[in-house]
C-alpha positions as CSV (number, residue, x, y, z in Angstrom):
1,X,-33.9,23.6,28.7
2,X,-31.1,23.9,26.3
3,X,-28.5,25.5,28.9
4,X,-29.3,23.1,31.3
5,X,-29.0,19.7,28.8
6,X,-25.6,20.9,27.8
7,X,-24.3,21.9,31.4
8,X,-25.8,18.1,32.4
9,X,-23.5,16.9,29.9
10,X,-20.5,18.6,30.5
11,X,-21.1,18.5,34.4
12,X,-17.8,16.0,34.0
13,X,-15.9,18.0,32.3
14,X,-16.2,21.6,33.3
15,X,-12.7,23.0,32.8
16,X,-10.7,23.6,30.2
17,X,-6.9,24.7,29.8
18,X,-6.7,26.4,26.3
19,X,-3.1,26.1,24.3
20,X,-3.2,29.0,22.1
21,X,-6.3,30.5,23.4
22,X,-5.9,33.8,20.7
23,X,-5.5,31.9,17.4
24,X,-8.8,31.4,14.8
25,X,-9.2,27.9,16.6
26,X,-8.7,29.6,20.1
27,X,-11.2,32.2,19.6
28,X,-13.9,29.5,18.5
29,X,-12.7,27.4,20.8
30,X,-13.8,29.8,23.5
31,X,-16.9,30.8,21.7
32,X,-17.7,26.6,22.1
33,X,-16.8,26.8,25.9
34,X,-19.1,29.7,26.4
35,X,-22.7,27.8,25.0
36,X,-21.8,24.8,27.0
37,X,-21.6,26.5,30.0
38,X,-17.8,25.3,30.5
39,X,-15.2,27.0,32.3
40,X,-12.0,27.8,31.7
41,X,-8.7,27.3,33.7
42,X,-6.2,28.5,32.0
43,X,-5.3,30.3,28.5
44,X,-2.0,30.9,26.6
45,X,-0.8,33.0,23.5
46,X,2.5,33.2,22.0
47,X,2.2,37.3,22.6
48,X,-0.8,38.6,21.9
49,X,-1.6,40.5,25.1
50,X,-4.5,42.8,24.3
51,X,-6.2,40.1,23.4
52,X,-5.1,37.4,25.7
53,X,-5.9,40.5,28.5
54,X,-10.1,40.6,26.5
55,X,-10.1,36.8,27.0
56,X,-9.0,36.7,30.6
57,X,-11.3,39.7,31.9
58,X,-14.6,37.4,30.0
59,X,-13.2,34.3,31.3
60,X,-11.6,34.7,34.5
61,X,-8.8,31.4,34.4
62,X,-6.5,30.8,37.0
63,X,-3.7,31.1,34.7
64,X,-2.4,33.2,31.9
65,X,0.6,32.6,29.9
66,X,2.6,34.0,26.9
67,X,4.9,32.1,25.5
68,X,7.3,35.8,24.9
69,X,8.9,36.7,28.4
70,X,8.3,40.3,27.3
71,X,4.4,40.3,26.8
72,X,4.2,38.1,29.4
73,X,5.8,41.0,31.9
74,X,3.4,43.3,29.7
75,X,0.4,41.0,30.7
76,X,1.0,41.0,34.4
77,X,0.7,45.4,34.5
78,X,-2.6,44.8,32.5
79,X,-4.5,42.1,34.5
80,X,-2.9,43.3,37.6
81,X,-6.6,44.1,39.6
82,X,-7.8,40.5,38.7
83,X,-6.8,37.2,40.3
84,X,-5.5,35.6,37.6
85,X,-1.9,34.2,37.7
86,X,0.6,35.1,35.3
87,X,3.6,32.7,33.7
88,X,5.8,32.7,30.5
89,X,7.8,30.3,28.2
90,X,7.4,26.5,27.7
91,X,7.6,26.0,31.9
92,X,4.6,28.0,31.8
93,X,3.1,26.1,28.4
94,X,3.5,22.7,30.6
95,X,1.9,24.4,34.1
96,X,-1.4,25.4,32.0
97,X,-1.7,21.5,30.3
98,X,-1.3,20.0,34.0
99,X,-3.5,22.0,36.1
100,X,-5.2,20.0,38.7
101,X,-8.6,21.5,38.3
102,X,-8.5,21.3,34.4
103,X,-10.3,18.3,33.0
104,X,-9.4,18.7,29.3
105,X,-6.8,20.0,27.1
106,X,-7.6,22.3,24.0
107,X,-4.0,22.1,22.2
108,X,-4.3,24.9,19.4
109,X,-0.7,26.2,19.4
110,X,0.7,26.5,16.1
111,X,3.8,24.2,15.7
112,X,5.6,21.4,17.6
113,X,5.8,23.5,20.1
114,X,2.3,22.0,21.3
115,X,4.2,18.3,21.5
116,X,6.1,19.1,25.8
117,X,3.2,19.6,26.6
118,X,0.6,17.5,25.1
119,X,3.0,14.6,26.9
120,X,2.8,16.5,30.0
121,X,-0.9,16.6,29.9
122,X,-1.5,12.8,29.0
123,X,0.5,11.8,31.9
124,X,-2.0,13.8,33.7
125,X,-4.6,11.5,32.2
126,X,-6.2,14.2,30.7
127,X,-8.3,14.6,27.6
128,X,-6.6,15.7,24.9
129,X,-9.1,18.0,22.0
130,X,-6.2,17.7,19.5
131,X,-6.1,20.9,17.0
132,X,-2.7,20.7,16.9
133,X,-1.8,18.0,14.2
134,X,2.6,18.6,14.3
135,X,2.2,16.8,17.5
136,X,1.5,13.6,16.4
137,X,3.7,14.5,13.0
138,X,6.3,14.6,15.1
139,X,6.1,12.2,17.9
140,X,2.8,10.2,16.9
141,X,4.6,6.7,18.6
142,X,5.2,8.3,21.8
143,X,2.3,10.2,22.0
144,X,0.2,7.3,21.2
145,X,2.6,5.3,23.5
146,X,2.2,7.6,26.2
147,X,-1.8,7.9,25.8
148,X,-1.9,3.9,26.1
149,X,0.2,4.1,29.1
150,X,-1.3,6.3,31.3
151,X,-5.3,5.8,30.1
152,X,-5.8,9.0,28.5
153,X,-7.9,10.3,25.9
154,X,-7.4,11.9,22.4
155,X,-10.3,13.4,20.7
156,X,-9.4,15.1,17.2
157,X,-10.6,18.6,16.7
158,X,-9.3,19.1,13.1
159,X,-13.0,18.8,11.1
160,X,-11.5,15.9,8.8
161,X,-9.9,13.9,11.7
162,X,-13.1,14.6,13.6
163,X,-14.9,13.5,10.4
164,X,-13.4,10.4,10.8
165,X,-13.5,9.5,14.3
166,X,-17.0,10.2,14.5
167,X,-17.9,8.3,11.3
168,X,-16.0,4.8,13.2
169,X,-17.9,5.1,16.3
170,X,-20.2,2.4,14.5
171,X,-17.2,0.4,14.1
172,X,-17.2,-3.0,16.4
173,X,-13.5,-4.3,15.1
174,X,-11.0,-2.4,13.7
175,X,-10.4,-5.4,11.1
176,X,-13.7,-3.9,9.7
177,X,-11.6,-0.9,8.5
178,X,-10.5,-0.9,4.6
179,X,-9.8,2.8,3.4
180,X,-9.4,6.2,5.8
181,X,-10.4,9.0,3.4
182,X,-9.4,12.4,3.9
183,X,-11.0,15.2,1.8
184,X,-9.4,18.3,1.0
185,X,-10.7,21.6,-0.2
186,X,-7.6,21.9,-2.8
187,X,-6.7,25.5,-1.5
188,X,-6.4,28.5,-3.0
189,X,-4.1,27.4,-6.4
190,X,-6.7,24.4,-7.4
191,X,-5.9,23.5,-10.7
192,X,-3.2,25.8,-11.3
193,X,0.1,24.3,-12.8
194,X,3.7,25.1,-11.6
195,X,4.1,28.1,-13.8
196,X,1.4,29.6,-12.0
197,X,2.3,28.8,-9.0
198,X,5.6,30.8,-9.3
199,X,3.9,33.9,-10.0
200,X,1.5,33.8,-6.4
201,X,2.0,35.7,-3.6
202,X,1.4,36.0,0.1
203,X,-1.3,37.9,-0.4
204,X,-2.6,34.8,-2.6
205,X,-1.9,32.2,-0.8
206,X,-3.8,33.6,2.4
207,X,-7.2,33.7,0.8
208,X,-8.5,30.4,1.3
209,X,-11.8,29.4,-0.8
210,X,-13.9,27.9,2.7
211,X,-12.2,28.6,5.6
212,X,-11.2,30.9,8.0
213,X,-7.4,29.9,9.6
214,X,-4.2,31.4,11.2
215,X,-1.6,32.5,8.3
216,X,0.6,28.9,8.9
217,X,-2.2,26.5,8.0
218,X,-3.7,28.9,5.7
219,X,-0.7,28.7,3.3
220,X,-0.3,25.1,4.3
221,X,-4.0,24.5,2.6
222,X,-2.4,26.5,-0.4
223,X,0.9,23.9,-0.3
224,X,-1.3,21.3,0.2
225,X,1.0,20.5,3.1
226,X,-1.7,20.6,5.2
227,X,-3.1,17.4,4.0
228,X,0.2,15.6,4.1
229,X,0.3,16.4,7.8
230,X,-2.6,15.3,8.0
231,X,-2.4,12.1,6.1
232,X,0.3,11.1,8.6
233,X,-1.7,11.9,11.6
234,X,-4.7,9.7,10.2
235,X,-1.7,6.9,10.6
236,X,-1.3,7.4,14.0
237,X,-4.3,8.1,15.2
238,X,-6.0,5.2,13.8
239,X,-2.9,2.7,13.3
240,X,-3.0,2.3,10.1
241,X,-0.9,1.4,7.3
242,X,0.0,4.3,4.5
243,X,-2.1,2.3,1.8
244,X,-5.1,2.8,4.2
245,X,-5.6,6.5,3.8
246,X,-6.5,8.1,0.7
247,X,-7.4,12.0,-0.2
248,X,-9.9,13.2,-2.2
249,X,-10.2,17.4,-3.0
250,X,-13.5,18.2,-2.3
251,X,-14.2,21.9,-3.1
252,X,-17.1,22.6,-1.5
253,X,-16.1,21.3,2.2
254,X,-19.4,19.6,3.0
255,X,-18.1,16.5,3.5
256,X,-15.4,16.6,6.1
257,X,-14.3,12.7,5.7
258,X,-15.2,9.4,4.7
259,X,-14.4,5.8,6.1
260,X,-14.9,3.0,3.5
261,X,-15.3,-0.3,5.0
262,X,-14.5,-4.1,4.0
263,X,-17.8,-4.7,2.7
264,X,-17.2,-1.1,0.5
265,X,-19.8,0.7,2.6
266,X,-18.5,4.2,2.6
267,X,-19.9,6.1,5.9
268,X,-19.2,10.4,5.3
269,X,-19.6,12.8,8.0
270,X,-21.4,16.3,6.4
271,X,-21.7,19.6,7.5
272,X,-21.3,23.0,7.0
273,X,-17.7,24.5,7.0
274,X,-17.1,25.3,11.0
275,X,-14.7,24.5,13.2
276,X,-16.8,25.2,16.3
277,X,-18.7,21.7,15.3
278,X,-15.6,19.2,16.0
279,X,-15.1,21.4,18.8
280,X,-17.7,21.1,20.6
281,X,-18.2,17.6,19.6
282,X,-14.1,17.1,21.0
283,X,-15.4,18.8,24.6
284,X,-18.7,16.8,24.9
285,X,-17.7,13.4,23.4
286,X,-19.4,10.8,23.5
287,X,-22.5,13.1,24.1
288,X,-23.8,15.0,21.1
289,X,-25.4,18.6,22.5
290,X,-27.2,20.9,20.8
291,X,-25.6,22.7,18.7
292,X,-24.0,25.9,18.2
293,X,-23.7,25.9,14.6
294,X,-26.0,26.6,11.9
295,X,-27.3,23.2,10.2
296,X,-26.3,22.3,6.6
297,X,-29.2,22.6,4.5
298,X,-29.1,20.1,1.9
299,X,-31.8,21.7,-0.3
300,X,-29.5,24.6,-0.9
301,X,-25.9,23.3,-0.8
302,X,-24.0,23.2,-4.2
303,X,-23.3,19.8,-6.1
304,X,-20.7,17.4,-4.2
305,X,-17.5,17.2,-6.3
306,X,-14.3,15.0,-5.6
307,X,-11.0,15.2,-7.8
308,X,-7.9,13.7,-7.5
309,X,-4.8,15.6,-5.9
310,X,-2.1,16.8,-8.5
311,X,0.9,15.2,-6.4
312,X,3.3,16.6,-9.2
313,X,2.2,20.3,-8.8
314,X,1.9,20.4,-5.4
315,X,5.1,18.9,-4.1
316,X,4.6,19.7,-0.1
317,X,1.7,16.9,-0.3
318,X,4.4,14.4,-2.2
319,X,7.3,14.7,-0.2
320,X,4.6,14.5,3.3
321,X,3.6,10.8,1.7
322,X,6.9,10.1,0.7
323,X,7.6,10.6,4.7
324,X,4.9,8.5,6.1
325,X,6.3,5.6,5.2
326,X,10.0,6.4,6.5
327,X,10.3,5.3,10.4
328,X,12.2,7.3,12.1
329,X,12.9,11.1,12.4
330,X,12.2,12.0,8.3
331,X,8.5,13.1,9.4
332,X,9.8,15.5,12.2
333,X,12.1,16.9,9.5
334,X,9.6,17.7,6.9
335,X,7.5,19.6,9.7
336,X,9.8,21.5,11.0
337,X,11.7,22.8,7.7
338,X,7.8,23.4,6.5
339,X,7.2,25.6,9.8
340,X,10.8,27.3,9.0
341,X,9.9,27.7,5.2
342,X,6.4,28.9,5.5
343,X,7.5,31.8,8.8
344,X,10.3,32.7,6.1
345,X,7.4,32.9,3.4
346,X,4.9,35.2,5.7
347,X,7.8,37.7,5.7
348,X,8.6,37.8,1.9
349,X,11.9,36.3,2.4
350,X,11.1,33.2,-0.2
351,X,8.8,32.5,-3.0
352,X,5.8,30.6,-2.7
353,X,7.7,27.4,-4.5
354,X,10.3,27.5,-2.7
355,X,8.4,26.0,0.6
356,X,8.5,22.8,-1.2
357,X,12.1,23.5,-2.4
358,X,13.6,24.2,1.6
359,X,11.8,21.3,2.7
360,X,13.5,19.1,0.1
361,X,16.4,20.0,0.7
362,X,16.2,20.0,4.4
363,X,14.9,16.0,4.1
364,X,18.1,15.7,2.0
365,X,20.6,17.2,4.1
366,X,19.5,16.0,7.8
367,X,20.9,12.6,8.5
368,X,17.8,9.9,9.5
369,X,17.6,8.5,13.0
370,X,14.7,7.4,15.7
371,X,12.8,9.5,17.3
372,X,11.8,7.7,20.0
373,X,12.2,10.1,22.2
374,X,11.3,14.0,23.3
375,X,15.7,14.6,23.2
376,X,15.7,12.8,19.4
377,X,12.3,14.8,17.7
378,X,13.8,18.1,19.2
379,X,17.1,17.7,17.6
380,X,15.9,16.8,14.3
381,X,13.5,19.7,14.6
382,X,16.6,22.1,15.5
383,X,18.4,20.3,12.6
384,X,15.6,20.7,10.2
385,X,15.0,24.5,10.5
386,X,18.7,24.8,10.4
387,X,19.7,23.6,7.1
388,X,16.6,25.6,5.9
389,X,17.7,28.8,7.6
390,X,21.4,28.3,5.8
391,X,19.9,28.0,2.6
392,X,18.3,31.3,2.6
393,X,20.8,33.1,4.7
């Protein structure tokens, strides 16, 4: 009974191209896929083969592709008694988002490298399960734009997005809509002053108190970046104003979001701290299936706390709501000098307060201009991690 009321749900939507198919959201991603009894078309990694070779034999897509020409060639020897295609680069990125057969989109990739083909894909008319929140950083009016245009969907996978958008489906008119709020676990370095900061390491920074993430977003949470990327999604996702999104850091990550309304009715979406429910939720929309994560017990959950985010500690989250109210190309900036900052931090090149410090400087140095277009947001990307890179050099 429960196979078959999920495959009846999903009978419209039986396959799935996965963008990043070996990352922490990947791998859930796939676990999702696998209780619904959904298929999969196509998977990509940036070049993790042996795993990327695990998920193709269990999965059997069409398509496999790794971003790095070299693991793709690898990939090709490995998987070459299966029937499975092989391609590499951002042509190959774009070939596994527009499939024919594919029905939805699972963006995971790390990066704005997810934005090429999250356009190619809408113009598919796709459905877009958007994990990947740089691509509406970046080029939220064109995505949006190009959504509108050609009738295509965007679901939100990130918990607190999907918090949200499930929490206005009892919304009749927007103009009910007062206050978008965004909760935030705080990271590792809650309550810990600059001083401290200075003295974390890599090491620190990846152990995040609730969840389990790729290294980027991990240290993102600890930079609180994370929720200033996330702050200007909520804009473009929902069109709203900066002064219509708020964050609250919520330690215990029951409570993925709130919406407060005109009449100051707050509506919260709860559960416990898995990624596999906004998933699953993304793929089956606007059906709810059973699930295929454990239920939050509310008898045994800890107290629900809310504090106030230290803007003057943790500068990442400061300069990211400095940016969403700039037009223009200062949002593409700050994301990719925070993707050139952080890669530099993974490989103990900078300090951990010196992310903030590179992406300063980066928003100080690049000249403004519009990024209306896929030309304009890739330049001021390349310009971005530029001025970072000759800052450290």
């Amino acid at each position: 009974m429960f196979r078959g009321a999920l495959r009846k749900v999903c009978d419209s939507m039986r396959k799935i191209s996965l963008l990043g198919a070996t990352g922490s959201i990947g791998r859930q991603s796939l676990d999702v896929i696998a209780a619904c009894g959904m298929s999969v078309a196509a998977i990509t990694a940036n070049k993790s083969v042996a795993r990327l070779e695990e998920q193709t034999r269990q999965f059997h897509p069409s398509l496999a592709v790794c971003m790095d020409e070299a693991a793709a060639a690898d990939l090709r020897v490995r998987i070459a008694d299966t029937n499975t295609r092989v391609a590499s680069g951002i042509e190959g990125l774009v070939e596994a988002a527009t499939l024919p057969e594919a029905d939805c989109v699972i963006t995971a990739v790390v990066g704005n490298v997810g934005l090429r083909p999250t356009l190619a894909a809408l113009r598919e008319k796709k459905r877009i399960a958007l994990a990947n929140k740089e691509t509406l950083v970046c080029g939220g009016e064109l995505v949006m734009r190009t959504a509108r245009e050609y009738g295509a969907e965007i679901i939100p996978v990130d918990s607190e997005h999907s918090a949200l958008f499930q929490c206005l489906q009892g919304s009749h008119d927007h103009g009910e809509l007062k206050r978008l709020i965004l909760t935030c676990s705080g990271g590792p370095f809650f309550g810990q002053n600059r001083e401290e900061l200075a003295g974390y390491t890599k090491a620190d920074a990846l152990k995040h108190p609730t969840w389990k993430m790729g290294a980027k977003i991990t240290v993102d949470c600890a930079t609180l970046m994370n929720k200033g990327l996330e702050f200007i999604e909520a804009m473009r996702l929902y069109s709203v104003s900066p002064d219509q999104v708020d964050i609250a850091i919520h330690r215990q990550s029951i409570v993925h979001s709130l919406v407060e309304f005109q009449d100051n009715a707050i509506l919260a979406q709860l559960g416990v701290p898995d990624m596999r429910l906004s998933i699953e939720y993304a793929l089956t929309y606007p059906a709810r299936c059973p699930a295929v994560v454990e239920p939050l017990d509310l008898f045994s959950c800890p107290p629900l706390e809310f504090h106030r985010p230290d803007y003057e500690t943790f500068t990442c989250l400061k300069l990211a709501l400095q940016c969403a109210r700039r037009p223009g190309t200062p949002r593409v900036v700050l994301n990719g000098a925070n993707e050139a900052a952080v890669g530099l931090f993974l490989e103990d090149k900078i300090r951990f307060l010196e992310i903030g410090e590179l992406v300063q400087y980066a928003l100080e140095t690049v000249p403004e201009g519009p990024a209306d277009t896929l030309e304009q947001i890739m330049e001021a990307d390349r310009a971005a991690r530029e001025a970072v890179y000759s800052r450290t050099r």
